[in-house]
MIDOSE-1310 file (N, C-alpha, C; in nm, 2 decimals, decimal comma, always signed):
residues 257
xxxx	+0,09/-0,12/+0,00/+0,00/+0,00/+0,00/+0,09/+0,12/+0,00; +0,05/+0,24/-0,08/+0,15/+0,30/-0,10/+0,04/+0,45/-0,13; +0,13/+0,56/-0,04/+0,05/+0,73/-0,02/+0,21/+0,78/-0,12; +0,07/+0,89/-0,16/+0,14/+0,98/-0,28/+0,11/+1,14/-0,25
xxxx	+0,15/+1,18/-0,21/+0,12/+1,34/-0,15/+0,17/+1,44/-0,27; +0,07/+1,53/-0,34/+0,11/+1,59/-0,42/+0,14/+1,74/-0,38; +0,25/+1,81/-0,36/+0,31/+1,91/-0,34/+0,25/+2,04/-0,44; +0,19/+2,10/-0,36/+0,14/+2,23/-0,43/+0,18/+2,34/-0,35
xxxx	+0,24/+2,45/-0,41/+0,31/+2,59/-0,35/+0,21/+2,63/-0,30; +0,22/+2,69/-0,15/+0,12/+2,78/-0,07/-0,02/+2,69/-0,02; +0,03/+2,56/-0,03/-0,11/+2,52/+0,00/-0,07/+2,34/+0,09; -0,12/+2,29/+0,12/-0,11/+2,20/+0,21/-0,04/+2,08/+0,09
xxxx	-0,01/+2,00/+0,16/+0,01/+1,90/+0,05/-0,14/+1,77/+0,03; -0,19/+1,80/-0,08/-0,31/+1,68/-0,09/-0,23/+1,53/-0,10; -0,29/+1,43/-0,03/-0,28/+1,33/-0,05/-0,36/+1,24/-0,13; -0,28/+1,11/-0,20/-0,34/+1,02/-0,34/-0,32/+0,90/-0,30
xxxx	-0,46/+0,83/-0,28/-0,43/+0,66/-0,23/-0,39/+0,62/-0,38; -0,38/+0,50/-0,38/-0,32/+0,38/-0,45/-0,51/+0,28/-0,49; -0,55/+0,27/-0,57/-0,65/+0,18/-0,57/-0,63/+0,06/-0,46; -0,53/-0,01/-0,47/-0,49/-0,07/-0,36/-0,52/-0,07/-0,23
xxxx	-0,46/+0,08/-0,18/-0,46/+0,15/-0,06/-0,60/+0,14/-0,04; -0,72/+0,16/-0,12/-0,88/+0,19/-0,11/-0,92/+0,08/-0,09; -0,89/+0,01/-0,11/-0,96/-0,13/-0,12/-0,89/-0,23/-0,02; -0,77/-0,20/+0,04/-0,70/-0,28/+0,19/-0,83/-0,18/+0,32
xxxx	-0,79/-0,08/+0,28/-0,88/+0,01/+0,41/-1,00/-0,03/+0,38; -1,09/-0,02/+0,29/-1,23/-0,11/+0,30/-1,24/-0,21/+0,35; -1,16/-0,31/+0,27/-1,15/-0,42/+0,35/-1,12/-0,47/+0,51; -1,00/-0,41/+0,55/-1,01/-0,34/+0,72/-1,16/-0,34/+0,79
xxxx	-1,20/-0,21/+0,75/-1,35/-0,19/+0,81/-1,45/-0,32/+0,80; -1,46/-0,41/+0,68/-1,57/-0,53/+0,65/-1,52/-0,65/+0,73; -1,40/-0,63/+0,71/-1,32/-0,80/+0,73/-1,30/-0,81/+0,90; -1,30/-0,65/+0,99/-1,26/-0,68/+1,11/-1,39/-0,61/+1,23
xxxx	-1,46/-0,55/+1,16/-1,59/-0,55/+1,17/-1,60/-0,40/+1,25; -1,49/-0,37/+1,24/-1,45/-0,21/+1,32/-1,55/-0,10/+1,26; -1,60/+0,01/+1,34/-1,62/+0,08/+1,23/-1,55/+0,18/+1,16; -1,63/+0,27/+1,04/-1,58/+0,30/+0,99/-1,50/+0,47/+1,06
xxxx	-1,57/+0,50/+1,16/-1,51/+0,61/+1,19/-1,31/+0,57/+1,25; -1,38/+0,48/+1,33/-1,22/+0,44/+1,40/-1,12/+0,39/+1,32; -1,15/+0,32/+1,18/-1,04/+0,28/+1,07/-0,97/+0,42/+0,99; -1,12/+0,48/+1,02/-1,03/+0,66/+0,94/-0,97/+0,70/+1,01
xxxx	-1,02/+0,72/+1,16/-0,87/+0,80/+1,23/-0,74/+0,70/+1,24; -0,77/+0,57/+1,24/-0,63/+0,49/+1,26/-0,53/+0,49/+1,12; -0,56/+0,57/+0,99/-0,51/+0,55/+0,90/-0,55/+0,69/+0,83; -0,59/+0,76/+0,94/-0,56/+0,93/+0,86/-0,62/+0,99/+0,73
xxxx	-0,75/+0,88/+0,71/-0,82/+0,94/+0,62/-0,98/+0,98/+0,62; -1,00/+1,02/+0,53/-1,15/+1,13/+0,59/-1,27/+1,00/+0,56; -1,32/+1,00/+0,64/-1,45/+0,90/+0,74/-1,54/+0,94/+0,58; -1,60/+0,98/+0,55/-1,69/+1,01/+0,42/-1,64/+0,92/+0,29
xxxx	-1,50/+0,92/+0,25/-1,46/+0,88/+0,16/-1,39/+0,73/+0,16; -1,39/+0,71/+0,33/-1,38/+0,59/+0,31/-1,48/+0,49/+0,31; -1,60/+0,57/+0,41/-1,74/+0,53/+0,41/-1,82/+0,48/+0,25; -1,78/+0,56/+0,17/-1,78/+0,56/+0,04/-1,74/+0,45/-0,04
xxxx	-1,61/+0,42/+0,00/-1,55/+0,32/-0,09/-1,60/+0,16/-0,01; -1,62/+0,22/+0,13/-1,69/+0,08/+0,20/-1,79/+0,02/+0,11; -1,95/+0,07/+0,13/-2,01/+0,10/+0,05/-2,00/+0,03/-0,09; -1,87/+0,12/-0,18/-1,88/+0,04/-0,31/-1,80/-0,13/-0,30
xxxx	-1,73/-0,16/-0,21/-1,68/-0,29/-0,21/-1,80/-0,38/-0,16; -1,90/-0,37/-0,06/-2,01/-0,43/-0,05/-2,10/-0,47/-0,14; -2,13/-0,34/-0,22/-2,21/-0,36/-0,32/-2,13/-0,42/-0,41; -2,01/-0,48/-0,42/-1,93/-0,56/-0,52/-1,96/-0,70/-0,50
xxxx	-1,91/-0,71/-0,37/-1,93/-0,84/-0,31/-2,09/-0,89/-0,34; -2,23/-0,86/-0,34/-2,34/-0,85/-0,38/-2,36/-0,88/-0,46; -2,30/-0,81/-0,60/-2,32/-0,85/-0,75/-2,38/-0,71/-0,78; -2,40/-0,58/-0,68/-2,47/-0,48/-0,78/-2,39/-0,39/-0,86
xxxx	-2,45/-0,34/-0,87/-2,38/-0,21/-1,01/-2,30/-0,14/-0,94; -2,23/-0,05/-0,90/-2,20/+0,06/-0,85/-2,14/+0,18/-0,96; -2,13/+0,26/-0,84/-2,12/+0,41/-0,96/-2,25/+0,52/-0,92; -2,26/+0,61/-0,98/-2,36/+0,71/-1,01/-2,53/+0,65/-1,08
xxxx	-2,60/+0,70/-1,05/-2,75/+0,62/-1,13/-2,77/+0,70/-1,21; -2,84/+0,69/-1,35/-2,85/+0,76/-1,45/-3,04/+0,86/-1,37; -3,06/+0,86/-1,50/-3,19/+0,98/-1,41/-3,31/+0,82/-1,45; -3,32/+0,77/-1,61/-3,37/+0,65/-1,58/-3,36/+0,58/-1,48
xxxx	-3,27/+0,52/-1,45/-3,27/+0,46/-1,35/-3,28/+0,52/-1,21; -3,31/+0,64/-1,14/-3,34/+0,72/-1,06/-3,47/+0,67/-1,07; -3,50/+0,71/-1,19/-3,69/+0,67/-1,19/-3,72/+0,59/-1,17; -3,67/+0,48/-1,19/-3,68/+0,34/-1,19/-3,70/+0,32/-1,05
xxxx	-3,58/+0,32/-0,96/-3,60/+0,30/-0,82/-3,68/+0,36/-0,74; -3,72/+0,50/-0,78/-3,84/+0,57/-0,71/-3,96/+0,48/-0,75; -3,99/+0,46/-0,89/-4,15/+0,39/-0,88/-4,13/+0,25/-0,82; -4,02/+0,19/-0,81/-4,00/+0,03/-0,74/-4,01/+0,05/-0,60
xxxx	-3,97/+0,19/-0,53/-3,99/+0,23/-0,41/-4,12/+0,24/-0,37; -4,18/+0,30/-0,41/-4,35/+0,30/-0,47/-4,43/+0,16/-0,43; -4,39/+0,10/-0,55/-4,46/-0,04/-0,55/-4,40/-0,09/-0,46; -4,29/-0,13/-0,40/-4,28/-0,17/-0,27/-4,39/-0,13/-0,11
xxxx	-4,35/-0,01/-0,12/-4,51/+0,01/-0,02/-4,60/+0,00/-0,05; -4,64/+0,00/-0,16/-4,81/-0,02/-0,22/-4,84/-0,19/-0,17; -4,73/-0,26/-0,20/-4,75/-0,41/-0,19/-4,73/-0,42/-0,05; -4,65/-0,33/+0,09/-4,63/-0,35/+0,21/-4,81/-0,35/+0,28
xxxx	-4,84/-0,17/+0,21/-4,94/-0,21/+0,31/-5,10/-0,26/+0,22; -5,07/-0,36/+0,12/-5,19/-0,45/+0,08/-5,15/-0,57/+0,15; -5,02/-0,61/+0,20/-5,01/-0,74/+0,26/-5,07/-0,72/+0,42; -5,06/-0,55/+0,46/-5,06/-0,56/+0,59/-5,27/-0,54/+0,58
xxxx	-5,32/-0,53/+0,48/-5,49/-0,51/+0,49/-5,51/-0,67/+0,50; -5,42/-0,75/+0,45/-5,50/-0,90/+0,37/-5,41/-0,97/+0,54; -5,33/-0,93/+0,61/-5,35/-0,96/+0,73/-5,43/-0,96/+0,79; -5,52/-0,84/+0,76/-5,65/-0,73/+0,92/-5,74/-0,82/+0,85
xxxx	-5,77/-0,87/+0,70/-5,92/-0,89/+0,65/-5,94/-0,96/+0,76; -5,97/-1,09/+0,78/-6,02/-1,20/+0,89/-6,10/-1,10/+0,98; -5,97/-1,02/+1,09/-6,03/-0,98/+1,19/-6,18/-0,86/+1,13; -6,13/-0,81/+1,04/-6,22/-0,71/+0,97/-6,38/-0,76/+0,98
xxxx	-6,36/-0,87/+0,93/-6,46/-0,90/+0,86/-6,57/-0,95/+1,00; -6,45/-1,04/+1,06/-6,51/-1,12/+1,22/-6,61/-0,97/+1,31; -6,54/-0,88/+1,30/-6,54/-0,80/+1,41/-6,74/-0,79/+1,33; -6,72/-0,68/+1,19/-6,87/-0,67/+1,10/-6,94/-0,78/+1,18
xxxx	-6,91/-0,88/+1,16/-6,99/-0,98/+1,16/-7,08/-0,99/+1,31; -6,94/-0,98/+1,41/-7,02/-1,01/+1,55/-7,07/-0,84/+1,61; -7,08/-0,74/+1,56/-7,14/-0,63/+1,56/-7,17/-0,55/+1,46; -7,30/-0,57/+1,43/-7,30/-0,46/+1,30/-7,27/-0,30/+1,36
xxxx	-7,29/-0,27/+1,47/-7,25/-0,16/+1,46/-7,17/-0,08/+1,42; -7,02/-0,19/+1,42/-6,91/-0,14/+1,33/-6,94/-0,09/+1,18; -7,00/-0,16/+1,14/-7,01/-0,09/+1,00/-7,10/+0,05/+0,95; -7,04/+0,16/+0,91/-6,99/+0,28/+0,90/-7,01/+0,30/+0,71
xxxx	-7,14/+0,35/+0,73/-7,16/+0,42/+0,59/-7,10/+0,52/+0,54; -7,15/+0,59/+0,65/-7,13/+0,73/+0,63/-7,00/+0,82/+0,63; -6,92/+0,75/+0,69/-6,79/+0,78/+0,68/-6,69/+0,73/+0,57; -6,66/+0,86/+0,47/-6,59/+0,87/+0,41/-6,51/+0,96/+0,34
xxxx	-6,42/+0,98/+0,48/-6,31/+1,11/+0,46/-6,22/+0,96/+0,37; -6,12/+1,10/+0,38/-5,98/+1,07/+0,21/-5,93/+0,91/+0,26; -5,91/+0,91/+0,40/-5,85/+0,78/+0,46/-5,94/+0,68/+0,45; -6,05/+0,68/+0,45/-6,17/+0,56/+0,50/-6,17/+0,52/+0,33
xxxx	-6,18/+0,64/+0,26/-6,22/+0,60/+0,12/-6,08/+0,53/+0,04; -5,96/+0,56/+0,08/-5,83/+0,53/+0,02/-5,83/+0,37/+0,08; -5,87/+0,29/+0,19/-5,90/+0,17/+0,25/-5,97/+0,14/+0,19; -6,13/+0,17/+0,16/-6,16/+0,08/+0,11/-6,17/+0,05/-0,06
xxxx	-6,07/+0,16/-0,12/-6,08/+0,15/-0,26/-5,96/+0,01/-0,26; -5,84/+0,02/-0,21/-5,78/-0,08/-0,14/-5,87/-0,21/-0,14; -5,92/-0,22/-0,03/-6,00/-0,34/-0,02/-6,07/-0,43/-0,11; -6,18/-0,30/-0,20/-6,21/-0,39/-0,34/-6,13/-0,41/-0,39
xxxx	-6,01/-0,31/-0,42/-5,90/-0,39/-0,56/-5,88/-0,54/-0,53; -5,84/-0,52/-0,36/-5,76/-0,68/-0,32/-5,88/-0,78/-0,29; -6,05/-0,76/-0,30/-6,09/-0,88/-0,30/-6,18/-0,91/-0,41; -6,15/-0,83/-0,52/-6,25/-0,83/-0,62/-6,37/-0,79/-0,64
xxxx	-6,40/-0,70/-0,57/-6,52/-0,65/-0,54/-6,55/-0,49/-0,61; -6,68/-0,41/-0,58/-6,67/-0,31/-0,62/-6,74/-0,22/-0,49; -6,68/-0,09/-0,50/-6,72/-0,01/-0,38/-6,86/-0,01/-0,35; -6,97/-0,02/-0,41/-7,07/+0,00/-0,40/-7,14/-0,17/-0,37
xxxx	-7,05/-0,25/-0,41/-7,09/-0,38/-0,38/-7,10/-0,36/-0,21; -6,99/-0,35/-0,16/-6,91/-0,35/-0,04/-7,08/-0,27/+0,08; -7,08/-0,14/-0,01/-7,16/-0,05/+0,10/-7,27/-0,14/+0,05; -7,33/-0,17/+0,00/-7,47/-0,27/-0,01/-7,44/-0,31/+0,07
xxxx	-7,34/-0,42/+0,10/-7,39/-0,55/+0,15/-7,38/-0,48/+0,35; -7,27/-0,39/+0,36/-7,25/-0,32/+0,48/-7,39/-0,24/+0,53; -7,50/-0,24/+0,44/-7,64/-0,20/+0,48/-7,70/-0,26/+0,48; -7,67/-0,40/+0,40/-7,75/-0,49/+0,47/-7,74/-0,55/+0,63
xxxx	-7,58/-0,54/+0,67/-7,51/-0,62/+0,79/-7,59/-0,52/+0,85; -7,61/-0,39/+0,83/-7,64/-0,28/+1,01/-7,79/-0,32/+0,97; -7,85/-0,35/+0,90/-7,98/-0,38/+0,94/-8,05/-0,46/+1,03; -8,14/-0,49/+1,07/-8,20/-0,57/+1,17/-8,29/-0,71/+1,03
xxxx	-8,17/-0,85/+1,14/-8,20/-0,99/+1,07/-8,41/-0,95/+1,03; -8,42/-1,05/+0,91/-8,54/-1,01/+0,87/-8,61/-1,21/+0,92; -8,69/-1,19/+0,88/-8,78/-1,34/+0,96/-8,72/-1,47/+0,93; -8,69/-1,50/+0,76/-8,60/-1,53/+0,72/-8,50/-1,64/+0,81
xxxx	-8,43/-1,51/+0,83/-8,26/-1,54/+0,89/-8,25/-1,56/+1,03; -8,42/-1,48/+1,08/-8,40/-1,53/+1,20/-8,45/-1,65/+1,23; -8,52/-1,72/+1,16/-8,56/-1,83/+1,18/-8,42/-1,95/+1,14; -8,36/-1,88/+1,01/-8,23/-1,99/+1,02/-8,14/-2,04/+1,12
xxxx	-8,13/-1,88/+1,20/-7,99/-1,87/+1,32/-8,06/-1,90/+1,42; -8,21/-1,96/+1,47/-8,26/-2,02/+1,56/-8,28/-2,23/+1,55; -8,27/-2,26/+1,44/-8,23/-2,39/+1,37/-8,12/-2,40/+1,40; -8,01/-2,34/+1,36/-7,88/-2,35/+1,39/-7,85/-2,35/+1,53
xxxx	-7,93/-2,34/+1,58/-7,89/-2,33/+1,77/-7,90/-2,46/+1,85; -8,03/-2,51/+1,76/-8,14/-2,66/+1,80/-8,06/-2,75/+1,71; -8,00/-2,75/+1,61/-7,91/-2,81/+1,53/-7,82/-2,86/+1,62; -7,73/-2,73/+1,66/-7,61/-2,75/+1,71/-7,62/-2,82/+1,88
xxxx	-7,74/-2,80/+1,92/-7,75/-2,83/+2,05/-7,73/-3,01/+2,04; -7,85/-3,03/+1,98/-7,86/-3,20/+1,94/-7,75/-3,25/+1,93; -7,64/-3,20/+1,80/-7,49/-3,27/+1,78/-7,44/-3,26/+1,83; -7,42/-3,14/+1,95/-7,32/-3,21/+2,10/-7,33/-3,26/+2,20
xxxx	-7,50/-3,26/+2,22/-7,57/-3,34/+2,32/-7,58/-3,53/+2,31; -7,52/-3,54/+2,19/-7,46/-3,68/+2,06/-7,32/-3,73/+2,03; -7,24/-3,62/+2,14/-7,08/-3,65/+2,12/-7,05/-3,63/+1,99; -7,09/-3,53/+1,93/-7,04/-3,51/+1,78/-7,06/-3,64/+1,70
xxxx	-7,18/-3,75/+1,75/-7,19/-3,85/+1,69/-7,30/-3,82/+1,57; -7,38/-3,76/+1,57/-7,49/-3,74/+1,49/-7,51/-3,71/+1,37; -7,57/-3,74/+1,26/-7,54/-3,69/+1,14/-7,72/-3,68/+1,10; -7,67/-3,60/+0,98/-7,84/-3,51/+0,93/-7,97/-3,60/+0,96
xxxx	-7,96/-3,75/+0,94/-8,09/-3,80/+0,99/-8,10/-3,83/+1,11; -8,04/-3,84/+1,20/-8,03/-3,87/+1,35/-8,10/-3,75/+1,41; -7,99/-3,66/+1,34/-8,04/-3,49/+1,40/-8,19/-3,46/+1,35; -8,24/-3,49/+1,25/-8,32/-3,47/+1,19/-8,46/-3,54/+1,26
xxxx	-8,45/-3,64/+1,34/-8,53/-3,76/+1,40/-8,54/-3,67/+1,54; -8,44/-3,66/+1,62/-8,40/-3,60/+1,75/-8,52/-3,44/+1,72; -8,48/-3,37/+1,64/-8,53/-3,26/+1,64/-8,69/-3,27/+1,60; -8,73/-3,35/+1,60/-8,87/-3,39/+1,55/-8,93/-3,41/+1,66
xxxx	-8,89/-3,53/+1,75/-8,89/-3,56/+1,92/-8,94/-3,49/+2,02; -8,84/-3,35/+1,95/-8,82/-3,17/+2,03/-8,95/-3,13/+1,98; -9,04/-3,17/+1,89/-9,10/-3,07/+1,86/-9,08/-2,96/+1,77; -8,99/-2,99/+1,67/-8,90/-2,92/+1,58/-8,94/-2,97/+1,41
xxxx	-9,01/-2,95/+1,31/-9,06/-2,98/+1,22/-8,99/-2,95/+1,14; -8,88/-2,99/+1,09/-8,82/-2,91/+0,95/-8,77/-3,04/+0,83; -8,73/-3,04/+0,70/-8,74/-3,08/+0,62/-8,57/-3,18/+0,67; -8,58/-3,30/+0,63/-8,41/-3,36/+0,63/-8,31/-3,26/+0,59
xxxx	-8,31/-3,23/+0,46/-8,21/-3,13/+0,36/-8,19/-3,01/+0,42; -8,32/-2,94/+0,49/-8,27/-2,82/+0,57/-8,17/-2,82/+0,69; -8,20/-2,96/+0,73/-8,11/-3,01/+0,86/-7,98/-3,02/+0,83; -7,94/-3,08/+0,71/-7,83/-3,09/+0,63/-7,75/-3,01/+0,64
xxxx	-7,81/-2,88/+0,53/-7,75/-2,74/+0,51/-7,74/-2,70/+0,66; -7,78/-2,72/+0,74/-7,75/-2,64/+0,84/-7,63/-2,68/+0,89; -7,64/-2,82/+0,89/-7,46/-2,86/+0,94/-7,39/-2,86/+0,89; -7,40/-2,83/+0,74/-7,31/-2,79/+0,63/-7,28/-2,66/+0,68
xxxx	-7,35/-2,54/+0,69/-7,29/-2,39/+0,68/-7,21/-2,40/+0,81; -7,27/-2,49/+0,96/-7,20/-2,46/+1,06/-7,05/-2,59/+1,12; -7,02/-2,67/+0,96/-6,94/-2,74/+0,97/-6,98/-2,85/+1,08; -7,03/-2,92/+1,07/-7,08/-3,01/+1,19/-7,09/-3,12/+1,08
xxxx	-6,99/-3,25/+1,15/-7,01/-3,39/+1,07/-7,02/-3,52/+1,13; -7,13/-3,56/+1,11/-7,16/-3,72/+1,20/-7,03/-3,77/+1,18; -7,05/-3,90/+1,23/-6,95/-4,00/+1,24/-7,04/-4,15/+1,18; -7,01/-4,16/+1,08/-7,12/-4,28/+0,97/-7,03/-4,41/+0,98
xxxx	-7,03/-4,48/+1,04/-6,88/-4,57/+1,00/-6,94/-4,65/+0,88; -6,84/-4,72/+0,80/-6,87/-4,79/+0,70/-6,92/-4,95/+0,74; -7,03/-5,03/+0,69/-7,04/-5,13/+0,69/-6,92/-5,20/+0,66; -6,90/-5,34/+0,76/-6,77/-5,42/+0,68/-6,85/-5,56/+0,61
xxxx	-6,78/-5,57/+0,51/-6,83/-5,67/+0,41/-6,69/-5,76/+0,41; -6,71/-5,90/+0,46/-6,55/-5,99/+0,43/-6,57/-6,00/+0,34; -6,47/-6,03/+0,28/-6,41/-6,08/+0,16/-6,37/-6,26/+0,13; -6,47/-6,27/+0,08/-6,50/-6,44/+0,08/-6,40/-6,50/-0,06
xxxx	-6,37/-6,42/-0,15/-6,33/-6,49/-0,28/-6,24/-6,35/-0,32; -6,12/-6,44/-0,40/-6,01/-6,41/-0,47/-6,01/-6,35/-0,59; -5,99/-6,22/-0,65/-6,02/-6,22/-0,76/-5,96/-6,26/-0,84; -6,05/-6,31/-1,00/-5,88/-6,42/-1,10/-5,90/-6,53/-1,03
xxxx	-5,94/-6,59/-0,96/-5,95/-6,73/-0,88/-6,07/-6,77/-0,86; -6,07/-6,94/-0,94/-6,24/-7,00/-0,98/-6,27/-7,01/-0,79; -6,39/-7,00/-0,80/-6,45/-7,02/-0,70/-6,45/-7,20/-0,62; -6,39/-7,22/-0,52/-6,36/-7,38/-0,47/-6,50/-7,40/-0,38
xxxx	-6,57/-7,52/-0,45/-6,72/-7,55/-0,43/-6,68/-7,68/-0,30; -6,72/-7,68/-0,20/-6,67/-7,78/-0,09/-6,79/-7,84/-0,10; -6,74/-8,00/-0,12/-6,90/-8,08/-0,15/-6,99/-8,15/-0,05; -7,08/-8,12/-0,04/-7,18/-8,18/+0,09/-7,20/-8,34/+0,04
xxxx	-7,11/-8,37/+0,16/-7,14/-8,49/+0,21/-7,20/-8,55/+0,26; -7,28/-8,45/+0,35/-7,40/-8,53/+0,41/-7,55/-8,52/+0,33; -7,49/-8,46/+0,19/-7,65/-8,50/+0,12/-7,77/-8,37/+0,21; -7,69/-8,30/+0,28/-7,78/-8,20/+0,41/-7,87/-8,23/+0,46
xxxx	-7,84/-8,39/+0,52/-7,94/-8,48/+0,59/-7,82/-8,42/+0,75; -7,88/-8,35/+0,80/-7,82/-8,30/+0,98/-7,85/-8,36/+1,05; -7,93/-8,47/+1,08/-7,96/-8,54/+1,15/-7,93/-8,68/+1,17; -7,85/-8,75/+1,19/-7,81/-8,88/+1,13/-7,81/-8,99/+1,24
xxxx	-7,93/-8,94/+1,35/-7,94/-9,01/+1,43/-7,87/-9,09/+1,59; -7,76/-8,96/+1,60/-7,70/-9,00/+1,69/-7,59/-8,89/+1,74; -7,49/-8,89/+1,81/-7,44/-8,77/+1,82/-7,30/-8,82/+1,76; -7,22/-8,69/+1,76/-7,06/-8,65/+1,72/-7,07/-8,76/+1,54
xxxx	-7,20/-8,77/+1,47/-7,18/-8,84/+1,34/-7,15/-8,74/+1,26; -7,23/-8,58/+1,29/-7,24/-8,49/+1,18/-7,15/-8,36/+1,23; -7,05/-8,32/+1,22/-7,01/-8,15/+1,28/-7,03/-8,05/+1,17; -7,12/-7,97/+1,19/-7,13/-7,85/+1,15/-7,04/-7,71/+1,18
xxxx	-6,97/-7,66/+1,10/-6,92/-7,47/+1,14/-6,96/-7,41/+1,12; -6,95/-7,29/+1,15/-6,94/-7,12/+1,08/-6,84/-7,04/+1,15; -6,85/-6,93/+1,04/-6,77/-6,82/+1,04/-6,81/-6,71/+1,09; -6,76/-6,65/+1,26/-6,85/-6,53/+1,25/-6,76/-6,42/+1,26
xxxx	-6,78/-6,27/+1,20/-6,66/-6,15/+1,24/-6,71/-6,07/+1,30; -6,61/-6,08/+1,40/-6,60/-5,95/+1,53/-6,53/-5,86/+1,50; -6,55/-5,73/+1,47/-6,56/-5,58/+1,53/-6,43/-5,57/+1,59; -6,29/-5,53/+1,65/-6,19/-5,53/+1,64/-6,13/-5,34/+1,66
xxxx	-6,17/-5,34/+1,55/-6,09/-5,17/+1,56/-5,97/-5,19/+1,49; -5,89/-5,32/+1,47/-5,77/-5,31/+1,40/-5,85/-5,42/+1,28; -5,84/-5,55/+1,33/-5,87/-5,71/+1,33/-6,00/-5,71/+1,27; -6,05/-5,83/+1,22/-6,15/-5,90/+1,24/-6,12/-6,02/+1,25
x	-6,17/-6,10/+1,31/-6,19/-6,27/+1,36/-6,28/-6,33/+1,41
């Protein structure tokens, strides 16, 4: 590494690193993790320009460009800057939706017609972009929510209650005709299929187990006919002349036998 001090009359002497020199003292600061103020004063050079060259060896090590940015590419990075927060805060709305929507749901009073200053309206132009919707969809359906349930819906969300009571009062064992039978019992008159849908929208599912059927025969393999011997005369007049079997299957959980 090697300093070159250029000698000018009346004036200080300026000093000239070596490319070399720029790139040992960068390295210094990266490689030993010091910073950069304390590597300038231990080597007598000005903190800015070595900060500088730090800087450009990083961004070497990286793979990026270094140098000056054209005005294109100024512009470039300002609209990517842009779209960068534009995408920050749509990730941070498609976080809130859930709660958003939960909160509508379990109080209509949250929802808010009439408000729409620059903020409320910049949200929710947001919101339909990100769920495909249109502003005016949105406030419909938000006048529907502050309204008072109509007979309808109240009679559905009172099913849904006698629904749900039955299938836990069943150990989660019940399915649409069980419930459907039970609720009839109660004094509850409704159609099978409405019983259905109801534990469809409120996710509720019997437990049906499947019939077991053995498997008596091979497939690809003739059927072996075992021939009666006794003519299926059972009775032969005496004991231990005739023994009869069968096969019976037990229920197991793993097994049958």
């Amino acid at each position: 590494m090697q300093q070159h001090p250029e000698k000018t009359p009346g004036r200080r002497p300026r000093r000239t690193f070596s490319p070399e020199y720029k790139h040992e003292a960068a390295r210094l600061v990266i490689d030993t993790g010091r910073t950069i103020a304390e590597v300038a004063r231990e080597l007598g050079v000005g903190s800015q320009s070595l900060g500088k060259r730090v800087a450009a060896e990083r961004a070497t090590e990286a793979g990026e460009p270094t140098g000056e940015l054209t005005l294109d590419e100024r512009a470039e990075l300002k609209a990517l800057r842009r779209q960068v927060a534009e995408l920050h805060k749509d990730n941070e709305f498609l976080g809130k939706a859930a709660a958003f929507f939960a909160s509508l749901a379990n109080d209509r009073r949250t929802v808010r017609t009439d408000d729409r200053g620059e903020g409320e309206l910049a949200r929710l132009t947001r919101m339909a972009r990100l769920l495909g919707v249109s502003r005016s969809g949105f406030y419909a359906w938000a006048k529907r929510q502050a309204a008072e349930p109509g007979t309808q819906r109240r009679a559905r969300d009172e099913l849904d209650v006698k629904v749900r009571k039955v299938f836990a009062e069943s150990d989660d064992v019940y399915g649409a005709p069980r419930v459907h039978a039970q609720l009839a019992r109660e004094g509850t008159f409704v159609d099978r299929k409405t019983v259905a849908t109801s534990m469809l929208r409120q996710g509720l599912e019997g437990i049906s187990p499947k019939k077991f059927t053995p498997v008596t025969t091979i497939p690809g393999v003739d059927t072996y006919k075992i021939p009666d011997r006794v003519k299926r005369g059972w009775d032969q007049g005496g004991l231990n002349r005739v023994w009869i079997s069968d096969i019976t299957y037990l229920r197991t959980g793993l097994l049958h036998g």
